[in-house]
Residue, then its C-alpha position, 0 to 999 in steps of 0.5 A: x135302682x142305679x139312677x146312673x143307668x139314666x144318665x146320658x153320660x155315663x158309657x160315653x167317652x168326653x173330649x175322645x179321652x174319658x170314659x165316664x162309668x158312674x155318676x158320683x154325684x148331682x150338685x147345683x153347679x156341676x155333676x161327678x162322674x167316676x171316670x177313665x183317663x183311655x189315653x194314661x189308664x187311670x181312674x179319675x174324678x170328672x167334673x162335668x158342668x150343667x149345660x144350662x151354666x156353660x151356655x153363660x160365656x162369663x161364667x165358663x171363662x171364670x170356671x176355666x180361669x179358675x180351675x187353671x189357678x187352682x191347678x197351681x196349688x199342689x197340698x198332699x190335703x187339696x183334691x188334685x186338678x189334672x185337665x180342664x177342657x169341653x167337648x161340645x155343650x159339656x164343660x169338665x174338669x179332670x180331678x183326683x179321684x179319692x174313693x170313700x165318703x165325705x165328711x157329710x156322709x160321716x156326720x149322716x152316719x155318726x152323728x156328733x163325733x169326738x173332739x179327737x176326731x172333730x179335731x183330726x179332721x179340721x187340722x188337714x182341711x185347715x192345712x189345706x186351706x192354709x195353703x191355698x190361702x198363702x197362694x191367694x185364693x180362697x175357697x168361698x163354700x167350705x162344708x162337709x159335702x167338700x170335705x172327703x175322707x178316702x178309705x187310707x184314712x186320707x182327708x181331702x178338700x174339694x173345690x176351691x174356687x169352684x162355686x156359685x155367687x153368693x147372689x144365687x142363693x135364692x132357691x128354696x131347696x135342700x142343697x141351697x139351704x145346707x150352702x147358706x148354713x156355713x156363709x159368714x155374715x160379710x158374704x152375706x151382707x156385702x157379697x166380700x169374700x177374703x180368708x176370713x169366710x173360709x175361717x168362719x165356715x169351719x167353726x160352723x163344721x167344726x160346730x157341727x162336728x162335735x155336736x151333730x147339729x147345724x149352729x143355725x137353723x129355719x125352715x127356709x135361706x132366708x130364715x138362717x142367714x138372718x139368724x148368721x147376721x144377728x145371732x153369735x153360734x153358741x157355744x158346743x157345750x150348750x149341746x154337749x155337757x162337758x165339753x172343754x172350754x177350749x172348744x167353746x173359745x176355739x169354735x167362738x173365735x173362729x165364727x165371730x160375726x166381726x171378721x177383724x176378730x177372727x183369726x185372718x187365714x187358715x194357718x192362724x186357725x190351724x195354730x189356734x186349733x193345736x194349741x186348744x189340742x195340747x190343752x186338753x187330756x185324752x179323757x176330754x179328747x175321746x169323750x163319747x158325746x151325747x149326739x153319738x151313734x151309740x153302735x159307734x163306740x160300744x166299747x167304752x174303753x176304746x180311745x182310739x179315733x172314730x174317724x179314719x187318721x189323715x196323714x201327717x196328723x197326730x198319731x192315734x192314741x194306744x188302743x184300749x188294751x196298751x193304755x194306763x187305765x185306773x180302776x183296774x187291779x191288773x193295771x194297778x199292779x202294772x203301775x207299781x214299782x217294787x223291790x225285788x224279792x228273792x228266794x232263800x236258798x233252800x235249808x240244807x237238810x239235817x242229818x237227824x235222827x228221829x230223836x228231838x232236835x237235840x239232834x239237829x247239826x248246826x250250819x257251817x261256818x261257810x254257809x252262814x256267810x254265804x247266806x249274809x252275803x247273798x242277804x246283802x246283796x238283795x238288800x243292795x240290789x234293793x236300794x238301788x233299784x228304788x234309788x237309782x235302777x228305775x229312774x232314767x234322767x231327762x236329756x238336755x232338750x232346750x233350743x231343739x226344734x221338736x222333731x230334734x227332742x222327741x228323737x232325743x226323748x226316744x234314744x232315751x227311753x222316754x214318750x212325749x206325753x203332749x206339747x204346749x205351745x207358750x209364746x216367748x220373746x227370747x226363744x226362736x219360734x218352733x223350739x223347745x223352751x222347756x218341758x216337764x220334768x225339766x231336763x237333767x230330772x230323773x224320771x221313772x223308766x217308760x216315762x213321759x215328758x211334757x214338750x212346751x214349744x215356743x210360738x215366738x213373740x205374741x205381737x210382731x212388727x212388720x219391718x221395712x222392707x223397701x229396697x230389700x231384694x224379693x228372697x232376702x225380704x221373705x227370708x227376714x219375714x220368715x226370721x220374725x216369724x212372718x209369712x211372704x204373702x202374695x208378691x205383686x209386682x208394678x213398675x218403679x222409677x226409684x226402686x231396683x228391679x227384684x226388689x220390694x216396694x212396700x208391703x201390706x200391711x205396712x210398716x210398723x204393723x203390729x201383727x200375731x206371728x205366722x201373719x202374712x204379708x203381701x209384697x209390691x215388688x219392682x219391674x224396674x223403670x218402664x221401657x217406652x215402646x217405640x213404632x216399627x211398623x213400616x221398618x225393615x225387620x233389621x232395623x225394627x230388631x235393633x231398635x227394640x234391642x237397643x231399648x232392652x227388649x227382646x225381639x220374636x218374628x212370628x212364623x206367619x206373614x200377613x197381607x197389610x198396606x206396608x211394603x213386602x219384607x216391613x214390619x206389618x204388625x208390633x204386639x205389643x203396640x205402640x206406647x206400650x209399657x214394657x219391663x226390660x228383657x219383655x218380649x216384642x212380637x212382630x208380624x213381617x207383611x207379604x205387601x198388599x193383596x192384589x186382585x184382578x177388577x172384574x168388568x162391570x160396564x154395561x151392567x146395572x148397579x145393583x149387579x156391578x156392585x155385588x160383582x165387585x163387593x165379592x171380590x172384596x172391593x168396596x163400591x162408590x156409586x156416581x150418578x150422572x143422570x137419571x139412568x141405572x145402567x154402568x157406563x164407566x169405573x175407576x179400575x178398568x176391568x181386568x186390572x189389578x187393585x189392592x183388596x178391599x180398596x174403593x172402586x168408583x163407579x159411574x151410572x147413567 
């Protein structure tokens, strides 16, 4: 039965915008709606918050705040955010709608994957993540169910930012329990929450990707964040005999228990991952593992991906069918390189009789040398085939980027067969330094070349960057083959605006490359803001624009104490902090707000009083004897005074 029949939501239409037609999913926070933008006619994803959370304040200003941060973060691998709104007791969220599966669903379904397809899954969620962590966020709940696979074979990562306290984690359900399976020991602990918890959550799923199973596992929370705090993930190949060492160590350093020695971001993940990719031959990367569905891979010569391919990841191997398999005479003979052999021109026929061969007439002249001349050709043809003709040489492939040799190894004939990635000190990060045959070696036609791409040096030092304007410094990170991280920025005496202030790390780190670094740049000196309130508007405007800043009059007058046609209201106020070129808004007075004193002599106290307070006085009471009846007060009837003044009155 359709349980989304039972939903009140669906069939209705939000904030008059979107008409929600399915229920997708139901997670702790919020559910899933499948749903139609009526005013731009797309289908859409819709987040909508339980009601039970958006009655917290706090909680939802955090939702908004950071779904609006999110919004910012553009990646062709993170599930767009589009709109963010409420309409009543119902907080959504607007997201891409991606129509397939979750990585969840696969794993369900499949069981352990391949490592090719482990890995062609992990390279666009880290590049994802990558992303989001160079941009100053991190995601904080990375697991299969936040990893989608859309049905163009696109990978996905859902969620950033979006998740519950690591202190919620106390229910005994199902969904809490999958949660507490990929949390770093540090969020547990300490509830500290940097990119390391984001690195340390994809060697889970990456463990549980080549293997089918969780590393850690109980009967309740408690149980497996126990065993996240005391007991290192094991190694895949303990599940899965055979599986490469690179696996081991890649998933080892990405779930180390001390954070300092896991990789710091995503991006160092993604570089550790392809380097343990180019080590690895295509027999280990489609090994079939033990926790397979068997009706997944009935085909034991299939090396294609199980897993549909994301874009911009390494393309598919060859099917089956086009791959250089041994074992095989048909492909055996494909692999051999022979000499041409070519046919004898037939005997010219023999005018004999029927008599012996006494008969017989002896070939020409004419016809002997035709023969040794085609003999010799052949024999021509024949060395320099084996010599020269099936060999094609290595173009010239030093310093190119890598894009740059496989163009040039295609022009020539020749594939790539995998890239390894060394570190150098004299070749600039992203180039080729050498490969295999070496350039100007004669290789045999359709061959294949290994690339060996420099990853710049090991170890790099962060530069002082003090003074140096904002570009300039990000373009000399990006030289040493550092990355400008996130760019605060705070007021300084000594450096110019625009320009760098320190740098965290500091000076003098030792870093891997590709490291982030994030920059303190300068305001400028702060502008002391000086007190217009009172001043005509000219006057206030050429104060403030003397002192460098900019001036805006809001549309709006306001009744205040200050004289008709001043400055009533500055924001910001007085004493205020401001870069030069900040904007002043102020707020021009209507003057006070007069209003007519009713007559309340004659009337008893309480009456007089609350004749007054709704006209928005306040009331002082003066007792003369022991009466209750109004005798006489401050404003007399039927004048005027400002609103919200003190009228005196007099009781006896």
């Amino acid at each position: 039965m359709d349980t989304t029949l039972q939903d009140p939501l669906v069939g209705q239409v939000l904030d008059g915008r979107y008409r929600i037609d399915a229920r997708v999913a139901v997670g702790g926070m919020a559910t899933v709606y499948r749903a139609v933008d009526t005013r731009l006619d797309r289908v859409l994803a819709l987040k909508v918050m339980h009601p039970t959370l958006a009655a917290d304040v706090s909680f939802v200003e955090r939702f908004i705040r950071e779904a609006k941060s999110v919004a910012r973060l553009s990646h062709p691998n993170v599930v767009g955010v589009y709109d963010q709104g409420a309409d009543g007791a119902y907080v959504y969220l607007a997201m891409e709608y991606v129509a397939g599966c979750t990585l969840r669903d696969v794993l369900r379904e499949r069981g352990a994957l391949q490592p090719r397809a482990a890995l062609d899954i992990l390279e666009p969620v880290l590049a994802a993540l990558g992303a989001a962590h160079r941009a100053g966020f991190v995601h904080r709940d990375m697991k299969p169910e936040n990893v989608l696979i859309g049905d163009d074979g696109r990978v996905k990562v859902a969620d950033f930012g979006l998740v519950r306290a690591v202190d919620t984690v106390t229910n005994t359900t199902g969904a809490v329990l999958g949660t507490v399976s990929y949390l770093a020991p540090e969020q547990i602990e300490h509830g500290t929450a940097d990119p390391r918890v984001d690195v340390y959550a994809c060697g889970v799923v990456l463990y549980e990707m080549l293997t089918g199973a969780k590393p850690h596992t109980g009967e309740s929370p408690a149980q497996v964040l126990y065993r996240h705090l005391h007991e290192d993930v094991p190694p895949p190949s303990a599940l899965v005999p055979g599986l490469p060492v690179d696996l081991d160590e890649l998933t080892a350093a990405a779930t180390a228990r001390t954070p300092e020695v896991r990789p710091h971001d995503a991006v160092a993940l993604l570089s550790q991952t392809r380097q343990a990719r180019a080590a690895l031959t295509d027999e280990q990367l489609d090994a079939v593992p033990p926790g397979a569905r068997a009706q997944e891979h009935d085909n034991g010569n299939d090396r294609t991906s199980v897993i549909p391919r994301a874009s911009g990841s390494v393309p598919h191997p060859l099917p089956a069918e086009q791959l250089e398999l041994p074992g095989t005479a048909a492909a055996d003979e494909q692999q051999l390189n022979r000499t041409s052999r070519l046919e004898m021109p037939p005997q010219a026929p023999t005018q004999s009789s029927v008599g012996g061969p006494g008969n017989r007439r002896r070939p020409s002249r004419g016809v002997l040398a035709l023969i040794v001349a085609l003999l010799t050709l052949c024999v021509g043809v024949g060395v320099w085939y084996i010599n020269s003709g099936q060999f094609t040489q290595v173009p010239p492939l030093l310093t190119k980027t890598e894009a740059e040799a496989r163009k040039s190894l295609s022009d020539a004939g020749l594939d790539v067969r995998d890239v390894k990635r060394e570190y150098s000190t004299s070749d600039k990060r992203g180039t080729v330094m050498g490969s295999t045959p070496k350039s100007g070696s004669r290789i045999r036609d359709n061959g294949k070349v290994r690339l060996i791409i420099s990853l710049g040096p090991r170890i790099v030092a962060v530069p002082d960057l003090k003074n140096t304007p904002l570009e300039k410094a990000k373009n000399d990170l990006r030289e040493r083959s550092l990355e400008p991280g996130m760019v605060t920025r705070q007021f300084s005496e000594e450096v110019p605006k625009n320009s760098v202030i320190s740098t965290e790390p500091p000076v003098g780190s030792k870093l891997k490359p590709g490291s982030a670094i994030a920059l303190t740049v300068s305001k400028g000196s702060p502008v002391e803001l000086p007190d217009v309130v009172g001043d005509s508007v000219d006057d206030a405007r050429s104060e403030l624009q003397e002192a460098g800043l900019q001036v805006e009059i809001a549309p709006e007058r306001v009744f205040s104490e200050e004289d008709k046609g001043t400055v009533a209201v500055q924001r910001p106020g007085e004493g205020a902090q401001l870069a030069e070129g900040d904007k002043v808004t102020l707020t021009v007075s209507k003057g006070q707000d007069m209003v007519e004193v009713p007559d309340v002599e004659g009337l008893k106290t309480a009456e007089a009083k609350e004749k007054l307070q709704a006209k928005g006085f306040k009331v002082s009471v003066q007792k003369w004897f022991l009466g209750d009846t109004v005798w006489d007060q401050s404003v007399s009837g039927g004048d005027e005074a400002p609103r919200g003044s003190e009228i005196t009155i007099r009781v006896r």
